[in-house]
C-alpha positions as CSV (number, residue, x, y, z in Angstrom):
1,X,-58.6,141.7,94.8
2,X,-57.3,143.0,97.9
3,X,-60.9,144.1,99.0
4,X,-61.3,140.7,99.5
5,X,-58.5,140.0,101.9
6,X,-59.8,141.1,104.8
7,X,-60.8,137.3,104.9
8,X,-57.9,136.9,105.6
9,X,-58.9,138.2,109.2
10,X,-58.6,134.5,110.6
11,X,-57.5,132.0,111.8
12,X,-59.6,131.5,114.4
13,X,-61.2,128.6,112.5
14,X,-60.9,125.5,115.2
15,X,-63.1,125.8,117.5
16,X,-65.3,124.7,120.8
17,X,-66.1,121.3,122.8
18,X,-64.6,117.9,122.6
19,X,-66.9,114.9,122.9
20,X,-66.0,112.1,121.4
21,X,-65.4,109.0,123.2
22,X,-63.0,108.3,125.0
23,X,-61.2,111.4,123.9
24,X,-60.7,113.9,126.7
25,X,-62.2,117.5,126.5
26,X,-59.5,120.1,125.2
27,X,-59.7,121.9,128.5
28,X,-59.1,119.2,130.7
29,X,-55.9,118.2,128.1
30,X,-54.5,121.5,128.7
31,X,-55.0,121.3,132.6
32,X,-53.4,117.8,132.5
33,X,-50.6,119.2,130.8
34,X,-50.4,122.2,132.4
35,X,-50.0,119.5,135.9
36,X,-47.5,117.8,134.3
37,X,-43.4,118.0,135.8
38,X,-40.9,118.9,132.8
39,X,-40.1,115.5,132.3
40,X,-43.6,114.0,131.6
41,X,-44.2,116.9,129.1
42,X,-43.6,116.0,125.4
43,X,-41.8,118.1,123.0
44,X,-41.6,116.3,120.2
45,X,-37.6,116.9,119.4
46,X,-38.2,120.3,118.6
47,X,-35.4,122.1,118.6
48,X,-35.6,125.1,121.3
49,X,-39.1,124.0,122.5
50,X,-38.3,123.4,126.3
51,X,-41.8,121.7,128.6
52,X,-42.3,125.2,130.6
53,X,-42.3,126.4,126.9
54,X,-45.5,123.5,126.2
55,X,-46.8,124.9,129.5
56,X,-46.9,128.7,127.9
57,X,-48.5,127.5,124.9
58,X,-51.4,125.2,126.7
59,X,-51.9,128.1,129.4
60,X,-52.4,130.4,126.2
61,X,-54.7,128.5,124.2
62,X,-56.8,128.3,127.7
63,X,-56.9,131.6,127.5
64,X,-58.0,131.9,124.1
65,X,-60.6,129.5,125.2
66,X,-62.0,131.7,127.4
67,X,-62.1,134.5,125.8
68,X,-65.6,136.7,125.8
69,X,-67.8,136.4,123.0
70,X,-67.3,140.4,122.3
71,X,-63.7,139.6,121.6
72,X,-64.1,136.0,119.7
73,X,-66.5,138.0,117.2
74,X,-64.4,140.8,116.8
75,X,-62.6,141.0,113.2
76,X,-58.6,139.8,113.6
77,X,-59.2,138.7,116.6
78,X,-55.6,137.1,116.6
79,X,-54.8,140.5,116.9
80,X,-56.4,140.8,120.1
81,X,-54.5,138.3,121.9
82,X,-51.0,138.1,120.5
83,X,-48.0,137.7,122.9
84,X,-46.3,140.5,123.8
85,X,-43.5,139.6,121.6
86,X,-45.4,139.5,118.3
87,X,-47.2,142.5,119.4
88,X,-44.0,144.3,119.1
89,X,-43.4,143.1,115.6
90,X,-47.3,144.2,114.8
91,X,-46.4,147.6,115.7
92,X,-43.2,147.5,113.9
93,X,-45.6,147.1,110.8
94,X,-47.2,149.9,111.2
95,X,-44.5,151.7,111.3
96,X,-43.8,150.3,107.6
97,X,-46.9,151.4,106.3
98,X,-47.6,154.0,103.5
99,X,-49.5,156.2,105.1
100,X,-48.4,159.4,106.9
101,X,-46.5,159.7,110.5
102,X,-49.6,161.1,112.1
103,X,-52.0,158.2,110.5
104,X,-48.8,155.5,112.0
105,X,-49.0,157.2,115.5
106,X,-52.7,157.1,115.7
107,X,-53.5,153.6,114.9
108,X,-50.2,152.4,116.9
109,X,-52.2,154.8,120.0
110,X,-55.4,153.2,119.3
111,X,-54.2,149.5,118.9
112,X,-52.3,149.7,122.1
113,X,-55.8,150.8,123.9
114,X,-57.1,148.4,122.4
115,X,-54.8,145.7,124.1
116,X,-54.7,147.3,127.5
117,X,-58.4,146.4,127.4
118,X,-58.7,142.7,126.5
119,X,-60.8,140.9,127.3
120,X,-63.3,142.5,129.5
121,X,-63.5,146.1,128.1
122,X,-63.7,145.4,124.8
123,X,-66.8,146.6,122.5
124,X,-68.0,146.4,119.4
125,X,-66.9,150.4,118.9
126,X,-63.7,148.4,118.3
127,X,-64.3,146.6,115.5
128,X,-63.6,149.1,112.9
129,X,-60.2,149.8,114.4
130,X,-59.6,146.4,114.3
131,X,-60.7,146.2,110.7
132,X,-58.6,148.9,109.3
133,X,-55.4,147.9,111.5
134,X,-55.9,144.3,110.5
135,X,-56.2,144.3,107.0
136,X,-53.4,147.0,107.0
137,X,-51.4,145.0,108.7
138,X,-52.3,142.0,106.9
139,X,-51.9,143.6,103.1
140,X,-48.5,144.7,104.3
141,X,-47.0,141.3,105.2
142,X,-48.3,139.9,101.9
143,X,-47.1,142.6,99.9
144,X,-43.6,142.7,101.4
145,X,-42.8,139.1,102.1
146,X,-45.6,136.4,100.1
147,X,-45.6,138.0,96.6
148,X,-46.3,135.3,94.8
149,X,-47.9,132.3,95.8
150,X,-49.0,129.2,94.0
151,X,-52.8,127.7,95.4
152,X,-52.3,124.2,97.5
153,X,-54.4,122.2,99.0
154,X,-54.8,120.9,102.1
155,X,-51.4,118.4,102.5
156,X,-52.2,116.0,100.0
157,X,-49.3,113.8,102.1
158,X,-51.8,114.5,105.2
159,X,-55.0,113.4,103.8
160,X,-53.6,110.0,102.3
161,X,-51.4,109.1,104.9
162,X,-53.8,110.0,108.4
163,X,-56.3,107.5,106.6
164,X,-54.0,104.7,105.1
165,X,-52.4,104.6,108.7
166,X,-55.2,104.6,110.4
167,X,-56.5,101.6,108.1
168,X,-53.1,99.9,108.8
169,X,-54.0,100.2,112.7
170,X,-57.1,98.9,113.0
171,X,-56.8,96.1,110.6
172,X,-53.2,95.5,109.6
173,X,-54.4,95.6,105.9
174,X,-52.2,97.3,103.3
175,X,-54.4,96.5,100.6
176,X,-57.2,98.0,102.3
177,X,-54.8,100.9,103.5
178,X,-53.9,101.6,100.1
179,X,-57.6,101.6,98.3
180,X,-58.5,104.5,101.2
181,X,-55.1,106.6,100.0
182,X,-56.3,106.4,96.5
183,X,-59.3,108.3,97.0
184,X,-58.4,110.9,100.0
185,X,-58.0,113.6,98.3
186,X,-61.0,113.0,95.6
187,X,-63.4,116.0,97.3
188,X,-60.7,118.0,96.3
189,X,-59.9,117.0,93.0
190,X,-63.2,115.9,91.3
191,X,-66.4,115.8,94.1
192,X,-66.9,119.1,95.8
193,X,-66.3,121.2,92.4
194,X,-68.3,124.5,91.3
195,X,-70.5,126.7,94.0
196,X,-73.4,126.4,96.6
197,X,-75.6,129.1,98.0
198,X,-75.1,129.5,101.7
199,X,-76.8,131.2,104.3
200,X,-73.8,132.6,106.1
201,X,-74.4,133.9,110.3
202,X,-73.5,137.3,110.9
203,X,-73.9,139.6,113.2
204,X,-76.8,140.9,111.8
205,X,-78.2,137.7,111.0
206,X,-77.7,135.2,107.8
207,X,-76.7,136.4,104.6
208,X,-76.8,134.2,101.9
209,X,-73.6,134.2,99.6
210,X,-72.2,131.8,96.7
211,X,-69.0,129.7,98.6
212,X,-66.9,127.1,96.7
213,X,-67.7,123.8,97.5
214,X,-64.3,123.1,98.3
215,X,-64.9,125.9,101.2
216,X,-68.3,125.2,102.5
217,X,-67.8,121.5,102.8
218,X,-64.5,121.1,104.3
219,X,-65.4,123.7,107.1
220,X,-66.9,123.6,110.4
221,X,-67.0,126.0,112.6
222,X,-68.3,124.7,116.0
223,X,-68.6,128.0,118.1
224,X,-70.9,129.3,115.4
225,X,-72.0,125.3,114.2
226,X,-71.8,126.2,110.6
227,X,-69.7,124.4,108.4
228,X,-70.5,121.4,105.8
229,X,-68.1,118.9,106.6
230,X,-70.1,116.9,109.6
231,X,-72.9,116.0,107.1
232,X,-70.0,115.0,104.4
233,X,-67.7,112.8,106.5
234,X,-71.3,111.5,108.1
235,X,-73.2,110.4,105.0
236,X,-69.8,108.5,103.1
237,X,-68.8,107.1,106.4
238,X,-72.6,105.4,106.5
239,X,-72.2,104.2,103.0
240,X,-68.8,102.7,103.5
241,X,-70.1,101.1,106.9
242,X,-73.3,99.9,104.3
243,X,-70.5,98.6,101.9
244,X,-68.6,96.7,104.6
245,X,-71.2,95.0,105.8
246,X,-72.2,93.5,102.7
247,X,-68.7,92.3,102.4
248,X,-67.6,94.8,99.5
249,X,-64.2,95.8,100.9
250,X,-62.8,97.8,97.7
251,X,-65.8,100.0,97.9
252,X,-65.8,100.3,101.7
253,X,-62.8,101.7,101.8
254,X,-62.6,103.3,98.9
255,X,-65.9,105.4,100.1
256,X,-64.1,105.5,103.5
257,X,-61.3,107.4,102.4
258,X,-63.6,110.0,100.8
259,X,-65.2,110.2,104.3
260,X,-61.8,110.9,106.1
261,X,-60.8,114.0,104.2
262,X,-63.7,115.9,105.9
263,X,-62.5,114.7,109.4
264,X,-58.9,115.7,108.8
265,X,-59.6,119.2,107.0
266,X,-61.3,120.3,110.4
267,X,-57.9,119.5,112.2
268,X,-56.2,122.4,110.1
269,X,-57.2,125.0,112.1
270,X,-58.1,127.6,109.3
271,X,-60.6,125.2,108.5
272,X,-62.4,125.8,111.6
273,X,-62.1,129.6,113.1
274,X,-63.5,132.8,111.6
275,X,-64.9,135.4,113.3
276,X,-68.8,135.8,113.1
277,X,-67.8,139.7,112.2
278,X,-65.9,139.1,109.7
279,X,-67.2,135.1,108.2
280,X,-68.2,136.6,105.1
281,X,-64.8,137.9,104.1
282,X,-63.0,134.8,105.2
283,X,-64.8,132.6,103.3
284,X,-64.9,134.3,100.0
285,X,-61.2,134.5,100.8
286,X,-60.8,130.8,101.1
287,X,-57.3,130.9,99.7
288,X,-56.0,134.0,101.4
289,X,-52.2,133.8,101.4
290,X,-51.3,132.5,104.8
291,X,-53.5,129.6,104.3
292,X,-52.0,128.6,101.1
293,X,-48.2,128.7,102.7
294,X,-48.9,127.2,105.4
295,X,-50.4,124.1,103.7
296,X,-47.8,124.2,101.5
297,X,-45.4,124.2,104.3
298,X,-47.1,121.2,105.8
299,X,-46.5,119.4,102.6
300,X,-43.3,120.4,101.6
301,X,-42.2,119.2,105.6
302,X,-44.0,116.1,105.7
303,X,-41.6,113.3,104.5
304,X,-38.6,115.6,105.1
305,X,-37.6,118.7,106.9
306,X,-39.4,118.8,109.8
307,X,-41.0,115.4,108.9
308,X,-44.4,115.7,110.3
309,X,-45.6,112.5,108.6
310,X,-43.7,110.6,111.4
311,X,-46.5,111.6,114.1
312,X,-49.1,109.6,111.8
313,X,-47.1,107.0,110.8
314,X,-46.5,106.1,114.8
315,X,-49.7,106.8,116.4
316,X,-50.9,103.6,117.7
317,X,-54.1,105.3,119.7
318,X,-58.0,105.2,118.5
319,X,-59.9,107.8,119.4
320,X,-63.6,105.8,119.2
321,X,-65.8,106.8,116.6
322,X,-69.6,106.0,117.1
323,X,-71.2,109.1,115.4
324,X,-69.0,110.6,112.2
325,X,-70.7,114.4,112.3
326,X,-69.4,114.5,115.9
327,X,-66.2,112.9,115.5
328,X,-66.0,116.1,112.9
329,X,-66.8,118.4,115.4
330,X,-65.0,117.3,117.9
331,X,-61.9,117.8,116.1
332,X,-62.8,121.1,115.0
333,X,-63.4,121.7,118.7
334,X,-60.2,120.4,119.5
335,X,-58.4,122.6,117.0
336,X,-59.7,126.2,116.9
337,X,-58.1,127.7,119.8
338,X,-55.0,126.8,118.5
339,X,-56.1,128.9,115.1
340,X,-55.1,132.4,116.8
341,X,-52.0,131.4,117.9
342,X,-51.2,129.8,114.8
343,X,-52.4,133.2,112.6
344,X,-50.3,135.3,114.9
345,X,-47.1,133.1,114.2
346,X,-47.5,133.4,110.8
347,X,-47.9,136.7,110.9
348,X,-45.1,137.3,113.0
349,X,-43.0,135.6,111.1
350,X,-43.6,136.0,107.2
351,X,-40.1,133.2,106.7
352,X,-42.0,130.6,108.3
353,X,-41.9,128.2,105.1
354,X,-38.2,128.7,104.6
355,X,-36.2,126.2,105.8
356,X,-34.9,126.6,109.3
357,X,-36.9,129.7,109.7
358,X,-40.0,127.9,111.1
359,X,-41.1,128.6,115.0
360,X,-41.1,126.0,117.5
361,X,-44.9,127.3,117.9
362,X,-45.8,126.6,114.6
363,X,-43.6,122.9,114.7
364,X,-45.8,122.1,117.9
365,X,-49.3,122.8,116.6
366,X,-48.9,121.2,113.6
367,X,-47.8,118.4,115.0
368,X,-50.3,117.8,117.6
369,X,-53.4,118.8,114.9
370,X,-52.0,115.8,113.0
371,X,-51.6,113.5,116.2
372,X,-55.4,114.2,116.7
373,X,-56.7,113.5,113.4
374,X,-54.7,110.3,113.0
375,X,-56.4,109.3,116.4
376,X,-60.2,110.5,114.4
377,X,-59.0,108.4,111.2
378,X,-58.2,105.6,112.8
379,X,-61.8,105.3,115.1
380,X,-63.6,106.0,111.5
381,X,-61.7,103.1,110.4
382,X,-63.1,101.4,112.9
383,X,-66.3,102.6,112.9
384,X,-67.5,101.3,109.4
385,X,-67.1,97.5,111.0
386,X,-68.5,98.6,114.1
């Protein structure tokens, strides 16, 4: 199986533009922060995470943003624009590998090229470096530190609660709230079961492969616009707006909560990024390792721990949903530059999911991926009476 997990090359799965209304476009939000004095920033009461720390992060994900296509396409891209810090721990794993002194010293030789040229020197020569150090690098940290691992979904906790408070919001119903819980997490549980053939980009053109449903259609990736979960969050958000209108609340929301769990997959950034280079792998390595802890480390922190539920549970903003395949690709636009960071992070730090061992890095994203979506639930809440 471990042919397979150079999937694992990405997190890079959140991607592009923002344009939904009213919401702001990701680059302007990080300029705005970024123009901010320490007091206005927020850092959520994470421990250690001070606002010129916020400032590194924003002025980082900019960069990511505007990063050359040569570099976005290449394979483990995270790799490519890691923090000096984690790029030190990186190397350290190298010099953990199995492989002889002289096979360590070369590939530590030729990933530090590498970095000196990033962004503007870098061609697609590189890739298969960056394929072989990747996955090396990549194996290793699963093989030392993630061992075994049990398959999650996508925070269960997430998906039910960014709805039901969303419904709460708009409408102050908790009988409506509670029929669009119920059935969140159905396309994982008993609608997108079995396979599809997919015609898959790559750089060579499309390749058409068998993907789980539960992949294909709870993915979008908006710098390469492929991705199912648009068309799936569009065409139940119609029929619960069809329901509504006719005055048949159970099913409207019912149908409704369906919708939402394709919105609020995209805001997990590894359900938006993936290199064109390397797509293929990635998606027939759904389930690769880090995705499957970090979920679960979303779940296991969302009522207690770090208590992430909290940021849903107080939102009181609506981001303003008049098109659902857009509001879906706007998140995903919103959240894929974070996906890098995020991969690197985990990476960096194979305890993350023990308690106390999280970064504030990886505290911050998650939250503010889950302040987003409940914004997105709550407009589609709206949006089916609109």
């Amino acid at each position: 199986m471990k042919e397979f997990r150079t999937g694992i090359l990405l997190v890079t799965i959140l991607l592009a533009s923002f344009v939904l209304v009213p919401a702001t476009s990701a680059a302007a939000e990080d300029a705005s922060v970024n123009n901010l004095s320490d007091s206005e920033v927020e850092t959520y009461g994470i421990d250690g995470l001070t606002p010129q720390q916020v400032k590194e992060i924003e002025a980082e994900i900019s960069r990511i943003r505007d990063m050359p296509d040569i570099v976005n396409n290449c394979p483990y891209m995270p790799l490519l624009v890691a923090t000096d810090e984690q790029k030190e721990i990186f190397l350290g794993y190298i010099d953990n590998l199995s492989v002889s002194d002289s096979e360590k010293k070369e590939m530590k030789k030729e990933l530090k090229d590498i970095w000196s040229r990033v962004p503007d020197k870098i061609t697609e020569k590189d890739y298969p470096v960056m394929e072989k150090i990747g996955k090396a690098i990549t194996t290793h940290v699963e093989e030392t530190y993630w061992a075994e691992d049990q398959s999650v979904r996508w925070m269960s906790y997430a998906h039910r609660n960014l709805i039901s408070a969303g419904v709460n919001l708009v409408y102050g119903n908790p009988t409506w709230a509670g029929w669009a819980y119920d059935t969140a997490m159905d396309p994982d549980t008993s609608i997108d079961t079995g396979s599809i053939y997919v015609p898959v980009p790559t750089p060579l053109g499309f390749v058409t492969i068998s993907l789980p449903k539960k992949c294909y259609y709870h993915y979008y990736n908006p710098d390469l616009s492929f991705g199912g979960a648009p068309g799936k969050c569009s065409s139940y958000a119609a029929q619960a707006k069809t329901y509504y209108g006719n005055q048949e609340y159970q099913n409207a929301f019912e149908t409704l909560g369906i919708a939402s769990h394709y919105l609020s997959d995209v805001a997990q950034p590894m359900h938006s990024g993936g290199e064109l280079g390397s797509l293929v792998d990635y998606l027939l390595n759904w389930d690769v390792t880090y995705h499957i802890r970090y979920e679960q480390y979303v779940n296991n922190n969302w009522n207690t721990g770090r208590n992430f539920g909290r940021w849903v549970t107080r939102n009181t903003n609506v981001n303003t949903v008049t098109d659902p395949a857009e509001a879906v690709r706007s998140m995903a636009a919103y959240s894929n530059p974070y996906s890098s960071l995020l991969w690197d992070e985990i990476y960096a730090h194979p305890d993350f999911d023990v308690p106390g061992q999280d970064t504030t890095y990886i505290q911050y994203v998650t939250i503010i991926m889950n302040q987003e979506a409940a914004k997105y639930n709550a407009g589609l809440a709206e949006y089916i009476s609109s």
